[in-house]
C-alpha positions, 0 to 999 in steps of 0.5 A: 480489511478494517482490522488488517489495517487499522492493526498494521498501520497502529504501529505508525502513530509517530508517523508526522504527519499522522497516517490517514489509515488510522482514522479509517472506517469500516464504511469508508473502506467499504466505499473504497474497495466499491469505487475502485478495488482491493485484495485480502490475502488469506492464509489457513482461512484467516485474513492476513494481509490486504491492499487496496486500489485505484487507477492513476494516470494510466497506471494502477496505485495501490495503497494501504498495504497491510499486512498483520503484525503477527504474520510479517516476514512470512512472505504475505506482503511479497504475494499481494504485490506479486498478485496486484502485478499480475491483475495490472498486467491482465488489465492492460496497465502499464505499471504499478505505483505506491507512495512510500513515508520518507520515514519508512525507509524499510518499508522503501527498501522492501518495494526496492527489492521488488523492482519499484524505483522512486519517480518523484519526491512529495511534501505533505501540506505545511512540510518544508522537507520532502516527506514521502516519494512515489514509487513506480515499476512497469508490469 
């Protein structure tokens, strides 16, 4: 997962403020998915996307979704929301939920297309302007 997503968020080092997701560690991420949960997505043997998870207000939140620069738009991000809707549902959860970077607009249209509509709007500490919204869609 380390790789996946230090891989797949690199291409955000412009990102202001920076992604956390780049100062990650094998052991931070380790004591994430112990806390709370995750998911990696395989295909023919290798690890080609992940995300992970945490319950929120009653919802499930997913983050650091990623998915390997080499095995984009292949359909690997679609199937581990597809999968992380199906665990909400088996677990009782009412929705699903994300925050998306204002300055990812693609990346808001893709959870768009997949039924998730913007709840919020959030400023990162010191920003005047809105910098990432939540996202939300019920299970």
């Amino acid at each position: 997962m380390h790789r996946l997503t230090q891989s797949a968020f690199g291409e955000y080092t412009w990102l202001n403020p920076p992604s956390g997701a780049l100062r990650e560690s094998e052991e931070s991420i380790r004591k994430d998915l112990e806390r709370s949960g995750g998911a990696l997505a395989l295909m023919d043997g290798r690890a080609v996307g992940c995300l992970r998870f945490d319950r929120q207000d009653g919802d499930l939140h997913v983050y650091r979704v990623a998915v390997d620069p080499a095995s984009q738009a292949r359909g690997i991000g679609t199937a581990l929301m597809a999968w992380i809707h199906n665990y909400a549902h088996g677990e009782g959860y009412q929705a699903v939920r994300l925050g998306v970077r204002r300055q990812l607009p693609r990346n808001q249209r893709f959870y768009e297309r997949l039924g998730y509509e913007v709840i919020a709007e959030h400023r990162h500490p010191g920003f005047a302007d809105v910098t990432w919204v939540e996202m939300r869609r019920p299970v």
